[in-house]
C-alpha positions in Angstrom: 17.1 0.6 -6.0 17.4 2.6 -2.4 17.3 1.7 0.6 14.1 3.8 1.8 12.4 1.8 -1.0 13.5 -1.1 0.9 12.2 0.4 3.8 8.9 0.6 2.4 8.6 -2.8 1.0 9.4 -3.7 4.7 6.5 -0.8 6.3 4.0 -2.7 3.3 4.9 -6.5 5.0 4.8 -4.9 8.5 1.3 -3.4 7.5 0.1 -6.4 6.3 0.7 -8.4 9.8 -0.5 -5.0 11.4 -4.2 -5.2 9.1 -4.7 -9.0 9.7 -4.2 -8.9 13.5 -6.1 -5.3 14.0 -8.8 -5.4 11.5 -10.6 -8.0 13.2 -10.7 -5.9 16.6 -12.4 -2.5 14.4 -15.0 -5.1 13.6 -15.5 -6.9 16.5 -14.6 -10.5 14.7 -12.3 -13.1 16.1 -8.7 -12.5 15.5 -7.4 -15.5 13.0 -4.3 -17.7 13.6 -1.5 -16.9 10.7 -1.7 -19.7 8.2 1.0 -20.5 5.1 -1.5 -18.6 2.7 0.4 -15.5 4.9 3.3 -16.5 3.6 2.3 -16.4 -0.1 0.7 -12.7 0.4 3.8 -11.8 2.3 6.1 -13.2 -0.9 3.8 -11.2 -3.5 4.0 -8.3 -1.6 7.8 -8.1 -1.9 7.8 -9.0 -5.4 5.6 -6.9 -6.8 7.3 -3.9 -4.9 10.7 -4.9 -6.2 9.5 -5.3 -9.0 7.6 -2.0 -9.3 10.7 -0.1 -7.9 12.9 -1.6 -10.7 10.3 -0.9 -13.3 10.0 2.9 -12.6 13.7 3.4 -11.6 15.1 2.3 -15.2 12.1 4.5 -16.8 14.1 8.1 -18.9 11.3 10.1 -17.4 11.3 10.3 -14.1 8.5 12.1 -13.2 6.4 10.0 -14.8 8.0 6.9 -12.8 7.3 8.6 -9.8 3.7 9.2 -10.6 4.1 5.5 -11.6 5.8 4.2 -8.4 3.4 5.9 -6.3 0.2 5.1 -7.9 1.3 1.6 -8.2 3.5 0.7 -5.6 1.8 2.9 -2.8 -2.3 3.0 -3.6 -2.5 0.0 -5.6 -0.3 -2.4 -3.8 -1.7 -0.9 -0.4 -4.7 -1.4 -1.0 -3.8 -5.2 -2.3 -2.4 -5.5 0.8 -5.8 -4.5 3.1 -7.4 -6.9 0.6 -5.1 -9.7 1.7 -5.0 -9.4 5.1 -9.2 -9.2 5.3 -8.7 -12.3 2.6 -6.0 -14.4 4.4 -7.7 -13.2 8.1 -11.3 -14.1 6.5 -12.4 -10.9 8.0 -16.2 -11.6 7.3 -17.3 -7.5 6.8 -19.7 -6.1 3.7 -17.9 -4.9 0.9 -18.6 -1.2 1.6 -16.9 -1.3 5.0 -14.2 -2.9 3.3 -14.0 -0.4 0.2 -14.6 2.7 2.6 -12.1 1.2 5.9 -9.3 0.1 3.3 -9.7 3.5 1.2 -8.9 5.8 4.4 -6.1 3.3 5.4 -4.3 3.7 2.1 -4.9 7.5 2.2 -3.5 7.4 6.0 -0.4 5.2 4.7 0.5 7.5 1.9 0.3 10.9 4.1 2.5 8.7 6.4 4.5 8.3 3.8 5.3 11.6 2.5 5.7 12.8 6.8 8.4 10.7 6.4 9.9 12.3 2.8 9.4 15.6 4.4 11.3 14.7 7.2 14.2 12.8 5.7 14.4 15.8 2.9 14.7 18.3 6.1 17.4 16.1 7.8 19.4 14.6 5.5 20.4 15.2 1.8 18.2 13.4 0.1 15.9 15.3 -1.9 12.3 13.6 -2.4 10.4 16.5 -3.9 11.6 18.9 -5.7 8.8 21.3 -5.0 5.5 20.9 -2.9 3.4 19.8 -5.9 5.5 16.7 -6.1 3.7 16.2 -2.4 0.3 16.6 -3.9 0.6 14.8 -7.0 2.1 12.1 -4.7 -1.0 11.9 -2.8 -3.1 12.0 -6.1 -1.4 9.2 -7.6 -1.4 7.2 -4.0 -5.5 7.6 -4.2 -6.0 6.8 -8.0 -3.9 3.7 -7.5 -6.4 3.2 -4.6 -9.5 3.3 -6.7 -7.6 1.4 -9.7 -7.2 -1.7 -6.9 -10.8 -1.3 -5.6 -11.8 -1.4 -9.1 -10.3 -4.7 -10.1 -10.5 -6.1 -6.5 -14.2 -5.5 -5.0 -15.7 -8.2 -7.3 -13.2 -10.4 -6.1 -14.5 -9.5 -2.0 -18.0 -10.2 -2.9 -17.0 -13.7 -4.1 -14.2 -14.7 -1.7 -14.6 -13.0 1.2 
């Protein structure tokens, strides 16, 4: 595993203390105190990115691992992450401002993302994409991730949330 994936896992925790404090202020709801249940999310959301990293670094094809990593690691577990900060926050918003709000951050997050690929492949020699499809299927994968999340986790926001 690399360090810029390390780097990431650290960007998803900083994001997640970023969403609980700030998402309250876009919605004009009191701004919560940090509680142990932060904690937990925190711990899951390193896990499951180690864990993800692992998974698609020992895979033999590694195109496939990337569309893997990125689909998994950056829509779906980005889009976990909005749903735990609005959970852990109890950000009290419909489930269509959450869907539509958390959608554009996770879209926002992975262009951010590859910026920083395109930057780091410019200025170092590190090579992220090989060509500038790898960019787009990046992106692709980021959103379908994205929607994968939103599909398993908007029932769970109408009931908890």
């Amino acid at each position: 595993m690399n360090s810029y994936l390390l780097l990431i896992t650290l960007g998803m925790v900083s994001a997640y203390f970023m969403l609980f404090f700030l998402l309250p202020y876009f919605f004009e709801k009191p701004v919560p105190k940090l509680k142990l249940k932060s904690l937990y999310s925190v711990i899951f959301i390193i896990i499951f990115s180690l864990f993800v990293y692992e998974f698609t670094d020992r895979m033999a094809n590694h195109e496939l691992g990337n569309r893997i990593l990125h689909a998994v690691a950056g829509g779906f577990l980005a889009f976990v992450t909005c749903f735990l900060a609005a959970r852990d926050g109890q950000l009290k918003i419909t489930g269509f401002q959450f869907f539509f709000f958390s959608l554009l951050l996770v879209i926002a997050f992975g262009v951010a993302n590859e910026f920083l690929e395109a930057y780091l492949q410019n200025h170092t020699t590190i090579i992220f994409a090989p060509n500038v499809n790898d960019t787009w299927f990046d992106l692709i994968s980021n959103f379908v991730g994205a929607i994968i999340a939103a599909g398993i986790l908007m029932p769970l926001f109408k009931r908890r949330m």
